[in-house]
Structures are given as structure tokens and as C-alpha cells.
C-alpha positions as CSV (number, residue, x, y, z in Angstrom):
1,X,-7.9,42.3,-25.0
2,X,-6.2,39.7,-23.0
3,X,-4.0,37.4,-24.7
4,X,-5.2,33.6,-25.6
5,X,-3.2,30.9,-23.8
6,X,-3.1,28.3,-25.9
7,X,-1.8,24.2,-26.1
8,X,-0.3,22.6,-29.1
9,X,-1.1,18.9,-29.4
10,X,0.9,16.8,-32.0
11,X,3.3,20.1,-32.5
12,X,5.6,18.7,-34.6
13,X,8.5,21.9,-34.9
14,X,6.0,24.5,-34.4
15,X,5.0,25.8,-37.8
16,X,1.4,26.1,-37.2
17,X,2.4,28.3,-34.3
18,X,5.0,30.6,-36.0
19,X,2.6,33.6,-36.1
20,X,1.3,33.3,-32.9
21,X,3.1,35.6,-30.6
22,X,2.8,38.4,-33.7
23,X,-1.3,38.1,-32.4
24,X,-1.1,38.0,-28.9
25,X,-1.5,34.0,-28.7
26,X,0.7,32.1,-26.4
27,X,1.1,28.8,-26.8
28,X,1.9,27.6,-23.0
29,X,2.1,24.1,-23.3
30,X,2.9,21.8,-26.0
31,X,3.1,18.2,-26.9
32,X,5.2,16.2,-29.3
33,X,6.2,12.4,-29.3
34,X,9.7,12.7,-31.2
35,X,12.3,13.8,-29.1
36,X,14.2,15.4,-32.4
37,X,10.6,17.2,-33.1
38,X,10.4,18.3,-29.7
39,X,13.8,19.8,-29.5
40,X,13.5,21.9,-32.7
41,X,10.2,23.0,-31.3
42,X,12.1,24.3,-28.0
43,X,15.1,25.9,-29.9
44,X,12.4,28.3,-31.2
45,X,9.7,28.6,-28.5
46,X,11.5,28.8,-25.8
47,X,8.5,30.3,-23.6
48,X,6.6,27.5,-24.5
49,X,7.0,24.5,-22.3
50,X,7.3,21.3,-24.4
51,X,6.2,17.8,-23.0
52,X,8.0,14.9,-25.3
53,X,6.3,11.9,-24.7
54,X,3.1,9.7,-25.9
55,X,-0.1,11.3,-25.7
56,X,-1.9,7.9,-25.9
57,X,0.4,7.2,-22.1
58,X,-2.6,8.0,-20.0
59,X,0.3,9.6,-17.4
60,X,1.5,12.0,-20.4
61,X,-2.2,13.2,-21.3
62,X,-3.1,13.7,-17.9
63,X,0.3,16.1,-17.5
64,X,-0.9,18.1,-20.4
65,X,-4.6,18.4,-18.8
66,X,-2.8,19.1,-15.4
67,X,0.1,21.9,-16.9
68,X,-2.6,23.4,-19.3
69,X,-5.1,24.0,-16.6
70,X,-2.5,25.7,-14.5
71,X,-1.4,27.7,-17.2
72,X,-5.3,29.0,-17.9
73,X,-5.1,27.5,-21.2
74,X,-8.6,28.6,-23.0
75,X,-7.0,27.3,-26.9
76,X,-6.4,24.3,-27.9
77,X,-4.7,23.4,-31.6
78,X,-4.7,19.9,-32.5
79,X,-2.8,18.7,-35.7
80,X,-2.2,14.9,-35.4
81,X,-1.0,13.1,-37.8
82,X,-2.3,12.5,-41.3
83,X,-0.2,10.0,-43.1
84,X,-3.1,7.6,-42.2
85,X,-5.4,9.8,-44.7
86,X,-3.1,11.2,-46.9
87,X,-3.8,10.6,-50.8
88,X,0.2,10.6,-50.7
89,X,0.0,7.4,-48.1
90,X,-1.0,3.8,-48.2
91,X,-4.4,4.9,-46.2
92,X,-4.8,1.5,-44.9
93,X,-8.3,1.0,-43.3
94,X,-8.2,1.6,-39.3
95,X,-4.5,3.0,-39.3
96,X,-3.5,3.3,-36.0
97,X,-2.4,6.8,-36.5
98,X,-6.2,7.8,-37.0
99,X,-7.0,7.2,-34.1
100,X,-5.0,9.7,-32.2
101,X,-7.9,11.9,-32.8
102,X,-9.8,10.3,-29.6
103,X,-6.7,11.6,-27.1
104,X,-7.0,15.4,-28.9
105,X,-10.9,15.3,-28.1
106,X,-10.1,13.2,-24.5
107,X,-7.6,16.5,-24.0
108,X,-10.3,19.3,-24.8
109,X,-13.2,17.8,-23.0
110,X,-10.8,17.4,-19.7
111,X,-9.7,21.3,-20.3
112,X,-12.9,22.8,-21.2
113,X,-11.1,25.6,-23.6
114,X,-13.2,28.1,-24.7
115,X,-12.0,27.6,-28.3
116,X,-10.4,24.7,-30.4
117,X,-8.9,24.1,-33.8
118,X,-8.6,20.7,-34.8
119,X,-6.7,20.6,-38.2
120,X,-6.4,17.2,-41.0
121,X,-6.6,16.6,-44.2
122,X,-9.6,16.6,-46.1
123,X,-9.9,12.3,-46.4
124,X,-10.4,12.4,-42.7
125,X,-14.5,13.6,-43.6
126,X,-15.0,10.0,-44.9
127,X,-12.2,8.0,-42.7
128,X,-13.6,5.7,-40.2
129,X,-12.0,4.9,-36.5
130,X,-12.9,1.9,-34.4
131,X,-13.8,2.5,-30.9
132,X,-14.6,-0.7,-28.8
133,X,-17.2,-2.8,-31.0
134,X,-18.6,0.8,-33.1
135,X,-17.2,2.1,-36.4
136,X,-17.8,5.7,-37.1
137,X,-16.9,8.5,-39.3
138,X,-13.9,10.9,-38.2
139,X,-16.2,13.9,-38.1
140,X,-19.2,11.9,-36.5
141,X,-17.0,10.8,-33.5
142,X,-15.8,14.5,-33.2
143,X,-19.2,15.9,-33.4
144,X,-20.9,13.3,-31.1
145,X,-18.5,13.9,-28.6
146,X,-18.1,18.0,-28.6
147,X,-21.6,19.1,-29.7
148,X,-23.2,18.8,-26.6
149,X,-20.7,22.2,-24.7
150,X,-19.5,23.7,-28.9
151,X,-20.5,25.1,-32.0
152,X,-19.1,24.1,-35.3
153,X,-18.2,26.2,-38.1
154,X,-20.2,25.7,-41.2
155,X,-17.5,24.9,-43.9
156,X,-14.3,23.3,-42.7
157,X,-13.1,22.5,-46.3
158,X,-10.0,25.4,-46.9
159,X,-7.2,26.0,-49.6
160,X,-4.1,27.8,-48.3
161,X,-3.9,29.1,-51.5
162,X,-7.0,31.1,-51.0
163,X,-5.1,33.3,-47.7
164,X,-2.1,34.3,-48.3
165,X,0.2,31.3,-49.4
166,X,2.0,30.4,-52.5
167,X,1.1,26.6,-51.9
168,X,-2.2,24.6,-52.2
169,X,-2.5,22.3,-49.8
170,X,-6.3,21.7,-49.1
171,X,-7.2,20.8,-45.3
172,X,-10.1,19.9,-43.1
173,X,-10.2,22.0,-40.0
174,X,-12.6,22.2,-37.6
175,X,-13.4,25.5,-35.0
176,X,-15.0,25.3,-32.1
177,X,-16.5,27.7,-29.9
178,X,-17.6,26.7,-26.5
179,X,-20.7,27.4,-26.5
180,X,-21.3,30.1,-23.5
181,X,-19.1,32.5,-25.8
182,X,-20.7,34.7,-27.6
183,X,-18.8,34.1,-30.9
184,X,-18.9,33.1,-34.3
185,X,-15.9,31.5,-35.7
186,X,-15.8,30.8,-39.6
187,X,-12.7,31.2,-42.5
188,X,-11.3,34.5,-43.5
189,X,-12.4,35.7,-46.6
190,X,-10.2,34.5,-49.8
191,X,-7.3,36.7,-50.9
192,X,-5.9,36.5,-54.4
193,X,-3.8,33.9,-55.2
194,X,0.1,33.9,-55.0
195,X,1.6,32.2,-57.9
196,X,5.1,30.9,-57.9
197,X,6.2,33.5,-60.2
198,X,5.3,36.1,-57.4
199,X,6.7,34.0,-54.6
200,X,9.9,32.8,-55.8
201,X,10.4,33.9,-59.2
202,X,13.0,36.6,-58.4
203,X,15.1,34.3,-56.3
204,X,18.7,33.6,-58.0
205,X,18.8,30.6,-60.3
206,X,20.6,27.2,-59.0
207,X,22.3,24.8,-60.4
208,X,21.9,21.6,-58.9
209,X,25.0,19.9,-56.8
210,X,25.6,16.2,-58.3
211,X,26.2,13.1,-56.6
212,X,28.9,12.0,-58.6
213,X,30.9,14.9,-57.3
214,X,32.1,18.7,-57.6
215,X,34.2,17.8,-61.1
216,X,31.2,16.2,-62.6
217,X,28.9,19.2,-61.2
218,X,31.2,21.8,-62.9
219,X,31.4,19.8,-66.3
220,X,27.8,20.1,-66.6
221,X,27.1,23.1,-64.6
222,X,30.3,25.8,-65.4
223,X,28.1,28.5,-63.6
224,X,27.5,26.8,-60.6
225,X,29.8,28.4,-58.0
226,X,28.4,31.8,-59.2
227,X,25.0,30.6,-58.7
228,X,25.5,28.7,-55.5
229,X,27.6,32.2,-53.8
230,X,24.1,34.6,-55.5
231,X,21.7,32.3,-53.9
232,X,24.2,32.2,-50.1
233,X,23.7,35.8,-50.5
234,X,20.3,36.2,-50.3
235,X,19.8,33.4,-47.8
236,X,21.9,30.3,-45.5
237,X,19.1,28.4,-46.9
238,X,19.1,29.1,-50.4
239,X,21.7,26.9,-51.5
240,X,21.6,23.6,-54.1
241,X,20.2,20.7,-53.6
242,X,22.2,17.6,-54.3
243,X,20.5,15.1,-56.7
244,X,21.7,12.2,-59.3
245,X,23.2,13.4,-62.8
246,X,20.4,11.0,-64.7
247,X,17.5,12.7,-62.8
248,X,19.0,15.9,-63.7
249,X,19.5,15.2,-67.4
250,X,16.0,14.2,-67.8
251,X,14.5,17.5,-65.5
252,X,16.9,20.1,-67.7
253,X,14.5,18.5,-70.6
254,X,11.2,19.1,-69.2
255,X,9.7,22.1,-70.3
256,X,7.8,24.3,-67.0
257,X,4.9,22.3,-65.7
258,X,5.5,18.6,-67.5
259,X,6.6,15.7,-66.0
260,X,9.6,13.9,-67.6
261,X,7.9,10.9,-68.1
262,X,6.5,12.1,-71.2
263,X,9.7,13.2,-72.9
264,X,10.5,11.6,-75.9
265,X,13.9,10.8,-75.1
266,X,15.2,11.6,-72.1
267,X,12.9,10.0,-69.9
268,X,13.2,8.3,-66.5
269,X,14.4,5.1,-67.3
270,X,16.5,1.4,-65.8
271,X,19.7,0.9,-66.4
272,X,19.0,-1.2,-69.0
273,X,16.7,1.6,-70.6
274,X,13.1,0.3,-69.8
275,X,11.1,3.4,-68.9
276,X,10.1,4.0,-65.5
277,X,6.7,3.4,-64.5
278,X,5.5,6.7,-62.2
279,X,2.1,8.8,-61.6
280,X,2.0,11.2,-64.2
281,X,2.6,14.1,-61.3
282,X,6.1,12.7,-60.6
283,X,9.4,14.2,-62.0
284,X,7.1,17.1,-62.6
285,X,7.8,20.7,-62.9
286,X,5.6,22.9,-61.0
287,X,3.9,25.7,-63.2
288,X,5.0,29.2,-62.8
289,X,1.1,31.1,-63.0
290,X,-0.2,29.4,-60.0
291,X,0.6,28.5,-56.4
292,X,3.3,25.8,-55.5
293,X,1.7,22.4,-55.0
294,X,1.3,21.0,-51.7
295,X,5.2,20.0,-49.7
296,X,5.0,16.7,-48.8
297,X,7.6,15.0,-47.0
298,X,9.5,13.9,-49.8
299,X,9.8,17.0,-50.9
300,X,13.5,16.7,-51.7
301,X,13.3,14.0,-53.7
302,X,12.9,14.9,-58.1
303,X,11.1,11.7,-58.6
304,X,8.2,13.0,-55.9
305,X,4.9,13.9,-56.5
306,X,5.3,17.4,-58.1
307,X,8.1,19.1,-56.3
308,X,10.4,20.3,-59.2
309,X,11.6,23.7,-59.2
310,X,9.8,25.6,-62.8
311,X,12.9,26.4,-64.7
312,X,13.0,28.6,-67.3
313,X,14.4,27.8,-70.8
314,X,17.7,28.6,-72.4
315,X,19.9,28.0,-75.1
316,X,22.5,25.5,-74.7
317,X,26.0,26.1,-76.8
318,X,24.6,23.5,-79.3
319,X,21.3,25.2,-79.8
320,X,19.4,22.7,-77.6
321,X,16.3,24.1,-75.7
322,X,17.3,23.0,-71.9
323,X,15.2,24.1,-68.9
324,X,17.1,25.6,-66.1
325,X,17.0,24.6,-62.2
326,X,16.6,20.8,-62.7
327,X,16.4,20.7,-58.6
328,X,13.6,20.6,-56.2
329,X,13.0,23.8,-54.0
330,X,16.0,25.1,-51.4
331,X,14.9,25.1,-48.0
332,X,14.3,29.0,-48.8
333,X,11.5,28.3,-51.1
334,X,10.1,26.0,-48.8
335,X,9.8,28.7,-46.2
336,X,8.4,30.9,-48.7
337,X,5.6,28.8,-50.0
338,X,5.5,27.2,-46.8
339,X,4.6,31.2,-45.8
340,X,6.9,31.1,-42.5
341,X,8.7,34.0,-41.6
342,X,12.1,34.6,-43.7
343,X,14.1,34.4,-40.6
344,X,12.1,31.9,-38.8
345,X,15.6,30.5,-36.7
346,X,16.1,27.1,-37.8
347,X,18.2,25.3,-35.8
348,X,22.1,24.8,-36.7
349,X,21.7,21.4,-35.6
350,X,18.8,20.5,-37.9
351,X,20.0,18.2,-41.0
352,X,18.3,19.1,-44.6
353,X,16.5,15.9,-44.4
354,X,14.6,15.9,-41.1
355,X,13.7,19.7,-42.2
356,X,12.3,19.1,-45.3
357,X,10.2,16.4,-43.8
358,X,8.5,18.1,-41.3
359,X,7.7,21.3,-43.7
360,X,6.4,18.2,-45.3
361,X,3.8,17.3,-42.6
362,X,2.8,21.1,-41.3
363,X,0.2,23.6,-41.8
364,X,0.9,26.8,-43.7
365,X,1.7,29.3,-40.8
366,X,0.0,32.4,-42.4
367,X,-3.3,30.2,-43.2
368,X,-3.0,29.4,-39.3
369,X,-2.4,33.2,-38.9
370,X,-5.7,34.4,-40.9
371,X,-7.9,31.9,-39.4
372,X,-6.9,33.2,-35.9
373,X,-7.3,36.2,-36.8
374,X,-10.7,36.0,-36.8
375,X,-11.4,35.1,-34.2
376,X,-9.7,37.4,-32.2
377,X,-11.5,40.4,-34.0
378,X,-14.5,38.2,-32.5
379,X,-13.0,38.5,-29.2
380,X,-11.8,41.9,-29.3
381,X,-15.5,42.9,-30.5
382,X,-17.0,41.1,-27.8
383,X,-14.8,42.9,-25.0
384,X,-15.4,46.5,-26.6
């Protein structure tokens, strides 16, 4: 079987893609407007030619149509951006970032690919886009457009949890076939879940690193320099977050899956003690018997939506019931529930920050993996 060429459109760092070459995909050309984006992407695919630029600059889109053609590009994976859509957004009506969609479909109908995959998040089946004086539906536009030369697949609803990774994250993700290929291109059957227990629950226990410095850190935390060299020596990435000793007091009271804001004392709360009004899903532990919830980009933040590491409780040396690892995930359980590979090479250069944020905004790699996967059975069957 001969390998898929393939072009990456709204790339971010390459996440979607980390499988590919494990499949026989190569991902020729690729496009990302961030020039930070762009240059993590090229530390790691460095076979892959990256344009940076503006895919809504008629003179960038017509160098990806021009270098994609040239490099016999037949796949096309489009992931733009979904903080338009996003129940974690403000999902203001005609975000400008919702419309990016018309430049990926302007890109495949230029190419002609044989196959596309045009990934969002489930909102974008009931967002509208304005185009000249009509309004229409997200998946209308994209339909009306692509029908006419590809076939659709049936369901385009999906839960990573469901193949292979230890996170939720629903998406909408549309696969299309060109329609003189004699394929059918649907989702992989489901696997059993991965809970968090099975993903990270053997890691080493951290302690988190407070803001108010190493003495306060070891007043509270004795153990910490033991835990921080066990967790260095499983992984560079598995080291403790640094977070605020007042978050940290209310998280090591909040029992596995609860959210601190219904403690009865130490809750999140002013300086002047007036409890803070949140979502009940922030400050909240994640459960242990289930899948992480979905990363989002503030995923390194305790009063997020639902990023707080489990715990596990313990005894403190006045008999108090305290609830270990008041700290959201290291980068290490990221990649793990993020399903990239272990020793996926992270650039030196890349700051904790700007890494968690875009794990924040990809698509698990091994729910990429599985989807492609069947397809190429598809193709392989067809060429037998």
C-alpha cells in the first residue's frame, strides 16, 4: 500500500499528527498562524514542511494549494479553531474564528484530496456562519459545498474515551471520501474505557510547589523533595506544579471527585472570607473510576473547570482526613490522558504555560490514530 500524503490545516504543535508516521501517513505540508505554534510543530516534524502565516491571506492559501499539489497530497486534516464553540468560551454569535471553516473547505475543493477529516467540537452542528447576505448552519455550509464530489460518514458525534484514551473530550468530526473511491469511511468500534486509576494511578504522588516559596512548601509539605526526585525519575515532565498555598489548603480538603466549593470550611473564599462564586465543576477533583475530563487550556490552573489531580486520603499527624496531590496534572499526565507518545520530544525551549495550552486545544492523538486506521484497512483492502 502506498503511503497517504497528507496536509495539516490549523496544526497547532502537531498532536493530531503524532501517530502518523507509525501508519504510513505523511503529513507533507502544514499550516499554522502562530509563529511559536509553528516552531514547536517543526522541532518535531521536521519532514514536514510548515507554512506560518494566515490562511485567510489569499497568497498563503494559495501556497498551501500550490506546495500540497506538488507534494501529491491526497489527505487533508483540518482542525481550526473551536474557542468560538466551545461550552468553555464566551460563544459569541458569528465569532470570527467560526468562520475559518470556509478557507479549510476553499483548501480541499482547490486540492481535490481523495480523503478529508475535518475535526470541531460538537456545538459547531448547531453554530451558524455568515457568508455574504446568507446565514447557515456549520454542517449545512460544509455539506452544500463538498457533497456534490464526497460522501459523508453517518455519525460524526465521537468520545475519545470510547478508543483508547483516558480523557473524554467529545468532538464532531466529519470524513470524507471522494466519491470515485471505492471506500467506506466510518468510526472504529468502541474499546473499553481507560479510567484514571489505569492511566495514572501508579504514577508517584506530588506534592504541590507553593508560590510563597520553597520554606513555606517544606513547612507544609516535609516530603516534598522525595516526591518531587520519585516523580524526575520516572519522567522530565513529571514534576510539581506550582500553585497558591489557599488553593492548596482548600484542594487537600476535598475528598476524590468533589469540588471545594462545597466544603464546609475550607472553601474558596475573598480575603475578607465571602465565598467564592464558581461552576460547581471548578476546584474539582477528577474521579479515579472513569476517564480524565476533557484538557482545556487552563488546564494548569486549580480553580479550572475540573482539572484537579484525584488524590487519595491520608492521615494527617492530628488525625485530620486530608486528600493528597492538591495540584492539577504534571505535564506527564497530560501526555498520558492526552494519549501521546511517552517520549513524544517536547521542545527544551517550550515554557509550561504555552504547553499546557495547546494540549488544551488538541485532539487526542490515539483517537486520530484509530480513526485512520480505518481507513487505511479500507485502502489496503481495496488494493489487495
Amino acid at each position: 500500500m502506498s503511503k497517504l500524503k497528507g496536509l495539516s490545516l490549523f496544526a497547532n504543535v502537531g498532536i493530531a499528527e503524532a501517530y502518523m508516521k507509525d501508519i504510513d501517513v505523511e503529513i507533507k505540508v502544514a499550516n499554522e498562524i502562530d509563529v511559536e505554534r509553528a516552531r514547536f510543530y517543526q522541532d518535531i516534524y521536521k519532514e514536514t514542511h510548515m507554512i506560518c502565516g494566515d490562511i485567510t491571506d489569499d497568497k498563503v492559501r494559495t501556497q498551501i494549494v500550490k506546495e500540497s499539489i506538488s507534494n501529491g497530497v491526497d489527505f487533508v486534516m483540518a482542525t481550526p479553531p473551536c474557542q468560538g464553540m466551545s461550552e468553555a468560551g464566551l460563544r459569541l454569535e458569528f465569532d470570527s474564528r467560526n468562520q475559518l471553516v470556509w478557507y479549510a473547505i476553499d483548501v480541499i475543493k482547490r486540492i481535490k484530496p481523495k480523503f478529508a477529516f475535518l475535526e470541531n467540537v460538537p456545538k459547531q452542528l448547531t453554530t451558524k456562519i455568515r457568508l455574504g447576505n446568507e446565514i447557515l448552519l456549520i454542517p449545512e455550509y460544509i455539506k452544500r459545498e463538498l457533497s456534490e464530489d464526497y460522501t459523508f460518514n453517518n455519525e460524526t458525534l465521537i468520545m475519545a474515551k470510547d478508543h483508547g484514551v483516558p480523557q473524554l473530550r467529545e468532538r464532531n468530526i466529519f470524513l470524507l471520501v471522494r466519491k470515485d473511491q471505492d471506500v467506506v469511511w466510518e468510526f472504529p468500534k468502541k474499546l473499553p474505557e481507560i479510567t484514571l486509576e489505569d492511566a495514572i494511578g501508579s504514577l508517584p504522588s506530588l506534592d504541590p510547589l507553593l508560590r510563597e516559596g520553597m520554606d513555606e512548601t517544606l513547612k507544609h509539605f516535609p516530603e516534598y523533595e522525595k516526591k518531587r526526585q520519585a516523580g524526575l525519575s520516572v519522567s522530565k515532565w513529571h514534576y510539581p506544579p506550582k500553585h497558591s498555598w489557599k488553593q492548596v489548603e482548600w484542594m487537600l480538603h476535598t475528598p476524590t471527585g468533589k469540588s471545594a466549593i462545597y466544603n464546609d470550611e475550607f472553601y474558596p473564599q475573598k480575603a475578607d472570607g465571602t465565598p467564592v462564586k464558581a461552576h460547581h465543576n471548578y476546584y474539582r477533583r477528577m474521579k479515579w473510576n472513569m476517564p480524565c475530563r476533557t484538557v482545556t487550556q487552563n488546564n494548569g490552573v486549580i480553580s479550572s473547570l475540573a482539572c484537579v489531580h484525584p488524590g487519595k486520603p491520608y492521615s494527617s499527624q492530628n488525625g485530620e482526613i486530608l486528600y493528597s496531590d492538591p495540584r492539577v496534572l504534571t505535564i506527564y499526565e497530560l501526555l498520558i490522558v492526552m494519549s501521546l507518545p511517552l517520549d513524544w520530544p517536547i521542545p527544551e525551549w517550550a515554557e509550561e504555560t504555552f504547553i499546557r495550552k495547546v494540549f488544551g486545544e488538541g485532539i487526542p492523538s490515539m483517537l486520530v490514530k484509530e480513526i485512520m486506521m480505518v481507513l487505511l484497512k479500507q485502502i489496503t483492502k481495496e488494493n489487495d
